[in-house]
C-alpha positions in Angstrom: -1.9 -25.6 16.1 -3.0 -25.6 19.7 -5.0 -22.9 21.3 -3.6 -21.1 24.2 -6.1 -20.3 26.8 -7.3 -17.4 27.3 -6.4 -15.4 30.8 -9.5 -14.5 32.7 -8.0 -11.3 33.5 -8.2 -10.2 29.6 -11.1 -8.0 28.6 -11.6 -6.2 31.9 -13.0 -2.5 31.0 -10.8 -1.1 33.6 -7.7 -2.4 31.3 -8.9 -1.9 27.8 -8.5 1.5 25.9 -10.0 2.6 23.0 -9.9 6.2 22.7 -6.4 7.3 20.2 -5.7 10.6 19.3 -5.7 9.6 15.4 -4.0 12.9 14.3 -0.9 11.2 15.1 0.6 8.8 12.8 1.6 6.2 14.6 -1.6 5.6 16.6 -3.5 5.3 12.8 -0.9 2.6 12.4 -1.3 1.3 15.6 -5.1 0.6 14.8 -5.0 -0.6 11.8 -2.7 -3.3 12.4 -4.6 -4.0 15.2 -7.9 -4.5 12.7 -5.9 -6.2 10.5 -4.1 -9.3 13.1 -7.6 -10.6 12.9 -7.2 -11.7 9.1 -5.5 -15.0 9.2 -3.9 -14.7 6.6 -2.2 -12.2 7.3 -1.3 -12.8 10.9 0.2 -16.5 10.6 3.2 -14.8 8.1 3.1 -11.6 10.5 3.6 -14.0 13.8 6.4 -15.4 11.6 7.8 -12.4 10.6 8.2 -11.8 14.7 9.0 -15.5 15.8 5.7 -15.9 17.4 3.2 -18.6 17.7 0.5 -18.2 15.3 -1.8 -18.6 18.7 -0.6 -15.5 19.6 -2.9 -12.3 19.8 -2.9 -8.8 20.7 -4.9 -6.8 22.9 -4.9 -2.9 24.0 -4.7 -2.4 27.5 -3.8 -0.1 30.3 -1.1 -1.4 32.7 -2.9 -3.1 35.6 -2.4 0.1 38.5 -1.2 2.7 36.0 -1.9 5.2 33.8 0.8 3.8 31.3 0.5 1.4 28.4 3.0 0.2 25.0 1.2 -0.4 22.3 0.3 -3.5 22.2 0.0 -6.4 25.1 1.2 -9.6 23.2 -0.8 -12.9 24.6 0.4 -16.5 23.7 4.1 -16.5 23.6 5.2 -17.1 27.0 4.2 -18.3 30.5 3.1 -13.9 31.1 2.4 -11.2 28.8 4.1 -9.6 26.5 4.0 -6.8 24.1 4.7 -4.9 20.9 5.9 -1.1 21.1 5.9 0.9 17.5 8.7 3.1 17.1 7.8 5.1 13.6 11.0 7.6 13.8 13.2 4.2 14.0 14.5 5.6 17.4 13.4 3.3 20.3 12.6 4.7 23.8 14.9 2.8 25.6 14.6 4.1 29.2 10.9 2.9 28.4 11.6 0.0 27.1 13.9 -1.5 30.2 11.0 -0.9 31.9 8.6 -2.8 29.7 11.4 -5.4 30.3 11.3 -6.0 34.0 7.4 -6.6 33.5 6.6 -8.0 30.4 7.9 -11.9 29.0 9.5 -10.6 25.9 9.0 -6.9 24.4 9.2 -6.5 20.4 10.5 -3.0 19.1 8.5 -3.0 15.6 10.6 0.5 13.8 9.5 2.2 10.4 11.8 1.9 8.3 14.1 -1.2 7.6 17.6 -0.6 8.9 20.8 -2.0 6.9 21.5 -4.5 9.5 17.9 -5.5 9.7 18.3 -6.1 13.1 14.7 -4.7 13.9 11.3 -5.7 12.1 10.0 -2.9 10.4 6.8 -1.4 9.6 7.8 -0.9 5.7 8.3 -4.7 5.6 4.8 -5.0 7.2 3.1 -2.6 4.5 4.8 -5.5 1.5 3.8 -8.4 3.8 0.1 -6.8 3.8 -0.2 -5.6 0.1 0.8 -9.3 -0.8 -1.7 -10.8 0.9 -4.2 -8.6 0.1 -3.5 -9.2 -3.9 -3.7 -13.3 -2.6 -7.6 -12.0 -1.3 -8.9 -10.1 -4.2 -10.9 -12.9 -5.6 -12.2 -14.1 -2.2 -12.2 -11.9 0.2 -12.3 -8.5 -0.5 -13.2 -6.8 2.5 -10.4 -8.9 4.0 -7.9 -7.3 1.0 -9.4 -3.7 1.6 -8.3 -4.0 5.5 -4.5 -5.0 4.3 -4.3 -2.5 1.7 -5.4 0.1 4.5 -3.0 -0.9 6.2 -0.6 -0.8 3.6 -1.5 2.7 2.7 -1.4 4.1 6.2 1.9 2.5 6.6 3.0 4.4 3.5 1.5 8.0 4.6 2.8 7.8 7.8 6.9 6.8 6.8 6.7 8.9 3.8 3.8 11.5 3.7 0.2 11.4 2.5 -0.5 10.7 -1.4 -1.7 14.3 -1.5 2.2 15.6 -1.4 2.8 14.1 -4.8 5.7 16.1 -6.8 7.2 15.6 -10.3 9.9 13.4 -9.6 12.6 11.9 -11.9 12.1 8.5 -13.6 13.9 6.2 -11.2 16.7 4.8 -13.1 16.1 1.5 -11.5 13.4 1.5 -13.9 14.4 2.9 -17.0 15.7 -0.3 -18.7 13.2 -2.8 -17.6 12.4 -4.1 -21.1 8.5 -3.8 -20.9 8.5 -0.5 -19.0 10.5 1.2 -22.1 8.2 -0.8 -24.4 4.7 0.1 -22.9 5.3 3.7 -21.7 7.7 4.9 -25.0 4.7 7.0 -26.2 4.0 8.4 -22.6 7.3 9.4 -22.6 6.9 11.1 -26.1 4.2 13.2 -24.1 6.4 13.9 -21.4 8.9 15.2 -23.3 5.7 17.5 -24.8 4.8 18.4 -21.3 2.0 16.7 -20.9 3.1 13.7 -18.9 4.8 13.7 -15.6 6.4 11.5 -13.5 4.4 12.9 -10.0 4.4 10.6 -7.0 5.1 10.4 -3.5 8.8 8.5 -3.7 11.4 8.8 -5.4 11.7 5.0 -6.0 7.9 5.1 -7.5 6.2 5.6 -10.9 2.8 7.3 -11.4 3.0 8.5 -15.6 0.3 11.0 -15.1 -1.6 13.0 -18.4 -2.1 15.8 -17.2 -2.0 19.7 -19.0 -4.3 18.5 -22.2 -5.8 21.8 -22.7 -9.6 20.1 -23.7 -9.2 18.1 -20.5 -9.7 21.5 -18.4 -6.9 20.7 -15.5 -7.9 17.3 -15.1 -5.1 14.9 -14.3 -5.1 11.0 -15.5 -2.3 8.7 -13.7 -1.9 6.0 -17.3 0.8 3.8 -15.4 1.6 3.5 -12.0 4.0 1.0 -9.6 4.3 1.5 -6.5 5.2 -2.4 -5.5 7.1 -4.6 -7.9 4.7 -7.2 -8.2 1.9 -4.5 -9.4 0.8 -1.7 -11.8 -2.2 0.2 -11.6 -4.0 1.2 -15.0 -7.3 3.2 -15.2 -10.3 1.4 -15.0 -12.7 2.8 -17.9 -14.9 4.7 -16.2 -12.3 6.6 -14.7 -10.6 7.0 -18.5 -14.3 8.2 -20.0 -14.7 10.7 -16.6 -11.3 12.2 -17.1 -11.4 12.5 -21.3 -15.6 13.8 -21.2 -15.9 12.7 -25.1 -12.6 13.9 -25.8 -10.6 11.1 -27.3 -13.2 8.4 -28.0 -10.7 6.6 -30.3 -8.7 6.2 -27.6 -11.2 5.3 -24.8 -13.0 2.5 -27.5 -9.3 1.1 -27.9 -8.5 0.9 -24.0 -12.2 -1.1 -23.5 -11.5 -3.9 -26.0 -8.0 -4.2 -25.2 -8.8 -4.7 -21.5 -11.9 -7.4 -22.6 -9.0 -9.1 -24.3 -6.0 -9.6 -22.2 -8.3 -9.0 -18.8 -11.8 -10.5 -19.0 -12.5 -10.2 -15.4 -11.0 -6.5 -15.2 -14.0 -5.7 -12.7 -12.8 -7.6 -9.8 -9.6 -6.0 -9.8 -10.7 -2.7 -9.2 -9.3 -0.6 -6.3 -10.8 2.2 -4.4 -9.6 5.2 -6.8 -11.4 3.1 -9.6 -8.0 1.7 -10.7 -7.0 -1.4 -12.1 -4.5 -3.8 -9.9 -2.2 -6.1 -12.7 0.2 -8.1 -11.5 3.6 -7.0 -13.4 4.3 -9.9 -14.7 0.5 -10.4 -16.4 1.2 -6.3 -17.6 4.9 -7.2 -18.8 3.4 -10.4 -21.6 0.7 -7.4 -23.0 3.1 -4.7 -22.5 3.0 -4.2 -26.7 -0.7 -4.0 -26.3 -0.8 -1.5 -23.8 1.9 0.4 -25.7 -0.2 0.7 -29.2 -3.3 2.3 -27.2 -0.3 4.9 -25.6 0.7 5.6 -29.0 -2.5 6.4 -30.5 -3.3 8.5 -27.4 -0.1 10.2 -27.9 -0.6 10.8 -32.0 -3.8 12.2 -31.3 -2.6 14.7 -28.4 0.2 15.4 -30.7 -1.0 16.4 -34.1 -4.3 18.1 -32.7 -5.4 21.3 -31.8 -6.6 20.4 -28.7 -7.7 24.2 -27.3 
């Protein structure tokens, strides 16, 4: 890879801009992809993604005698600048953007969500792109995978709505017969079916199985099984099981400890930031039946008990 030399014009405080008004969506977007082109990683598939040379990089700027700017000036890919505009509604400007096209080498239109044609990169396909890298970093550079997932995550708010809007959804039927899915969360759905599971998440294509209406748990909510992204579930971490549960259901907490020492010795590293455990599916799918007998005792327990 050869390195493109850097324009003496870049960096000039009368060009750069750092002030964002981050109650807007887009612009927390904006920023955290800009944070994140510095992971390489990352940014070599992402240049690919846009047919760009990995020497390529991105600064903020003003343009040079106005008060104007898109969202990103691209550097590297042609004889001038570039530069990236971020569309989240999917609706490009285009009277702005044929102007962006007299001036600029090439402009890129990056939209929210994919299209059916995929005739547009999309940020959705960036928030996959990041969470895969990022579970490619957990075990050696983490605050490199906290950046992605970030990103990931502010991608996700921003197309669909923050985590805090969760709702009882249905069970997507696209996973109702995966054969370790109706394995591992049979007794969960035993307690939904009691009331005290739900299915409450942000999508309707997402699972969060989430204990919740336990009378001695006083309102507190526990998500068991969550999958957001294929290629991951999310399982409590312990001390998140022992907060929620406060003594109640020590049988059940004891069972979750060893099981996790047994088919996850290094559980600890793959914690996430809501004290979560990250699997990948396919490592959850071979222990599915062990997963499923420490359900089932959680749900005999919630069952035949008088839990007031």
């Amino acid at each position: 890879m050869t390195n493109t030399p850097i324009p003496a014009s870049l960096g000039r405080p009368n060009r750069s801009f750092t002030c964002e008004d981050l109650q807007k969506k887009e612009n927390r977007v904006n920023l955290e992809l800009f944070g994140a082109h510095g992971i390489p990683e990352f940014w070599k598939p992402f240049c690919d993604f846009l047919d760009i040379p990995h020497s390529a990089w991105l600064t903020r700027e003003v343009v040079a005698g106005t008060d104007g700017r898109p969202d990103f000036i691209l550097n590297g890919v042609g004889p001038t600048e570039s530069c990236v505009e971020v569309e989240l509604d999917g609706r490009p400007d285009e009277p702005q953007l044929g102007r962006y096209r007299k001036r600029y080498f090439r402009v890129i239109c990056v939209v929210g969500k994919r299209g059916g044609l995929r005739e547009q990169p999309s940020l959705e396909e960036v928030a996959v792109l990041a969470r895969s890298v990022a579970k490619k970093l957990q075990d050696t550079n983490r605050p490199a995978m906290a950046v992605l997932d970030h990103l990931a995550d502010a991608i996700d708010d921003a197309l669909n709505g923050f985590k805090g809007h969760a709702s009882v959804q249905p069970i997507p039927a696209h996973l109702r017969d995966i054969p370790w899915l109706k394995i591992a969360a049979e007794p969960l759905l035993r307690l939904q079916r009691a009331g005290y599971v739900q299915n409450r998440t942000t999508s309707s294509l997402s699972l969060s199985l989430q204990l919740e209406r336990v009378p001695c748990l006083y309102g507190k909510r526990l998500a068991l099984l969550t999958q957001r992204d294929p290629a991951v579930v999310h399982i409590p971490g312990p001390r998140e099981m022992e907060r929620v549960f406060d003594g109640a259901f020590e049988e059940v907490t004891m069972a979750w400890n060893e099981m996790l020492n047994h088919v996850m010795p290094h559980w600890r590293i793959h914690l996430d930031g809501n004290k979560r455990i990250c699997m990948e599916t396919q490592d959850f799918e071979r222990d599915a039946e062990r997963f499923a007998g420490v359900f089932d005792l959680l749900a005999e327990l919630i069952l035949s008990t008088d839990l007031v």
